[in-house]
C-alpha positions as CSV (number, residue, x, y, z in Angstrom):
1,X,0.0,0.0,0.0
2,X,1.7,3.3,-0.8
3,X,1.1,6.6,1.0
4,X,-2.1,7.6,-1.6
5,X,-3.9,4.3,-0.8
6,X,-7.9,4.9,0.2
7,X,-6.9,5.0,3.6
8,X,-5.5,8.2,2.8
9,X,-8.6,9.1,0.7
10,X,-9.4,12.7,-0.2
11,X,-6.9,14.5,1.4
12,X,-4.0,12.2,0.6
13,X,-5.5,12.3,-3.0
14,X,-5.3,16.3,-2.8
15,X,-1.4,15.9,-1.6
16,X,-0.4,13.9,-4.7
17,X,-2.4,16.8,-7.0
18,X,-0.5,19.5,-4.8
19,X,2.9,17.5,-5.6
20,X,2.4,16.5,-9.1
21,X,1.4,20.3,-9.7
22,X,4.3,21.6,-7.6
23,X,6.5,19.1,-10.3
24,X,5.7,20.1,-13.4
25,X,3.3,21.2,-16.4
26,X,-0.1,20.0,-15.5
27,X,-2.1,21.6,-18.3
28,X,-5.7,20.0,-17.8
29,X,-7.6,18.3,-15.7
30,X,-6.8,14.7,-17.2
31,X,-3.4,15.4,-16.8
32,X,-4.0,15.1,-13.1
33,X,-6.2,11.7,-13.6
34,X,-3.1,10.4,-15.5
35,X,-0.3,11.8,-13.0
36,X,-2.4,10.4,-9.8
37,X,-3.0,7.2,-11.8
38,X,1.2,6.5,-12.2
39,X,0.9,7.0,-8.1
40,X,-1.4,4.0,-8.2
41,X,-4.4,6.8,-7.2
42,X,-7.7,6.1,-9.2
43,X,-9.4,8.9,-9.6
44,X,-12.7,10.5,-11.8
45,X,-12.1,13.9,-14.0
46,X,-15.4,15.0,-11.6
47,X,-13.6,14.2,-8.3
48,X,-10.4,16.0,-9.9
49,X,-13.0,18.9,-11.0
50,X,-14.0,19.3,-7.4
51,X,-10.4,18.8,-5.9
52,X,-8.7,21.9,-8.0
53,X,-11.4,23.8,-7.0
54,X,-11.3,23.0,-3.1
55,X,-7.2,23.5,-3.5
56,X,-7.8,26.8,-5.2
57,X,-5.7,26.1,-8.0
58,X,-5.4,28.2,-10.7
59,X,-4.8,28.1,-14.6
60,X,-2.1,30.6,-15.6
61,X,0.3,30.4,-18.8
62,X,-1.0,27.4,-19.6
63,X,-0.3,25.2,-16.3
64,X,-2.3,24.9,-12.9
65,X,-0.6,26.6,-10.2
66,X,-1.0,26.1,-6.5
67,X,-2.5,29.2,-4.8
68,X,0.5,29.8,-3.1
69,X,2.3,30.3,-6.1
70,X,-0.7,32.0,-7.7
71,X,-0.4,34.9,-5.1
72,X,-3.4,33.3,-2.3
73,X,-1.2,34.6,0.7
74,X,-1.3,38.2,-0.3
75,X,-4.9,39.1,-1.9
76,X,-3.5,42.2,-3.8
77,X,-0.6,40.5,-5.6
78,X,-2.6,38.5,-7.8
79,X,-3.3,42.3,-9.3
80,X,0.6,43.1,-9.4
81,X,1.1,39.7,-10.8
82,X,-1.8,39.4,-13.3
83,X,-3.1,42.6,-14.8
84,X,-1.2,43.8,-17.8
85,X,-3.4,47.3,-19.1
86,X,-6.2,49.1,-17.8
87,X,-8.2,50.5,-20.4
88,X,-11.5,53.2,-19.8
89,X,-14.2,51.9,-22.0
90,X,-16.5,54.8,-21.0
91,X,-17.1,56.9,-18.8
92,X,-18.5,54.0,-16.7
93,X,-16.4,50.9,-17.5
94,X,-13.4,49.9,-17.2
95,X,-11.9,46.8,-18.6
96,X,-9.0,45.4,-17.0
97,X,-6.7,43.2,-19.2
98,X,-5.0,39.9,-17.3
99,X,-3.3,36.6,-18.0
100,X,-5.1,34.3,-19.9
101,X,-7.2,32.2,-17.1
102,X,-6.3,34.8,-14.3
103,X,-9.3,37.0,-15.0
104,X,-12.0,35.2,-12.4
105,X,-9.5,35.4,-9.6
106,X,-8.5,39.9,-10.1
107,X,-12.6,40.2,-10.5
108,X,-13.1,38.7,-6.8
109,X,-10.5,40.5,-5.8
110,X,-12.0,44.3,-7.7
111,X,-15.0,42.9,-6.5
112,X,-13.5,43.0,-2.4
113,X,-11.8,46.0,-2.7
114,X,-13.1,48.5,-0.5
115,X,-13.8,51.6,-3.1
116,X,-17.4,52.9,-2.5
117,X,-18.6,53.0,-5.7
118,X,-17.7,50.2,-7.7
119,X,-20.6,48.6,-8.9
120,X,-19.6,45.4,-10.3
121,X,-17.5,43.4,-12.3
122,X,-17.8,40.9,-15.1
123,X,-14.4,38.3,-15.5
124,X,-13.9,36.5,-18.8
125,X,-10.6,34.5,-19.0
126,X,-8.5,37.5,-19.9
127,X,-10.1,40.5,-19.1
128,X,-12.1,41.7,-16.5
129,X,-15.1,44.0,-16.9
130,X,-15.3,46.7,-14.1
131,X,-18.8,49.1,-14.0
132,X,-18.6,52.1,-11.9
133,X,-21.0,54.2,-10.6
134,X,-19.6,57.2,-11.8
135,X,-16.1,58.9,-13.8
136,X,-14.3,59.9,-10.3
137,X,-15.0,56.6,-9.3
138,X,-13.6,55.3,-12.4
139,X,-10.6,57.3,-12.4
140,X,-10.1,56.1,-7.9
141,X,-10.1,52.9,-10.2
142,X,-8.0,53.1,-12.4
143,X,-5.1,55.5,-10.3
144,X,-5.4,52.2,-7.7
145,X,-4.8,49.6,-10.5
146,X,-2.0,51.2,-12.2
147,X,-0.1,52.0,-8.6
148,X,-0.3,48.0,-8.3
149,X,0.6,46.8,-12.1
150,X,4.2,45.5,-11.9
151,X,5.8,47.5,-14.7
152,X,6.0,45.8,-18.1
């Protein structure tokens, strides 16, 4: 019995997706089903669905990252990390340009900031729709966003 048997169950299956993760490029979920498979771990694309999720990986330049490495221990760097132009789209919206895949993860973080104001956003996969309620909001915004974009 190796150290993934059932015994182990779900949260020795979650430490050999951490690892394998942590090893190398693990580009979709079926990668995972085949990387726990060669650690004699059987596991279903749905339970590997609901794993990434509960681990908080993320997708970013083409390869799950753990959130530790995705920038989970400091909210804001996720925004210093990710977003790569901020663009006014109105005098109302705002879209906010990220890594492909990063975009759900800077919306909940727009979407925690405390900037009275901000009415909502909208993620895709790369960019991140931001409504205002009005321009000096938008601008509060935008001033914010830029201060935290690592420079290109």
């Amino acid at each position: 019995m190796n150290k993934y048997s059932e015994r182990g169950g779900k949260a020795a299956r979650q430490s050999a997706i951490l690892e394998a993760v942590a090893r190398g490029e693990i580009a979709t979920q079926n990668d995972l089903v085949r990387a726990l498979k060669k650690r004699g771990i059987d596991a279903t694309q749905v339970s590997i669905s609901r794993d990434v999720a509960e681990l908080g990986l993320i997708k970013t330049a083409g390869a799950y990252k753990a959130a530790a490495e995705s920038g989970a221990h400091d909210p804001e760097l996720p925004l210093r990390t990710f977003v790569r132009k901020v663009v006014p789209a109105g005098p109302n919206l705002t879209v906010v340009r990220c890594d492909t895949g990063t975009a759900p993860r800077v919306g909940l973080i727009l979407d925690g900031l405390t900037l009275p104001g901000l009415a909502g956003t909208l993620a895709g996969d790369d960019a991140v729709f931001v409504a205002t309620e009005s321009a000096a909001v938008q601008r509060k915004l935008i001033e914010l966003l830029e201060s935290r974009m690592t420079p290109s």
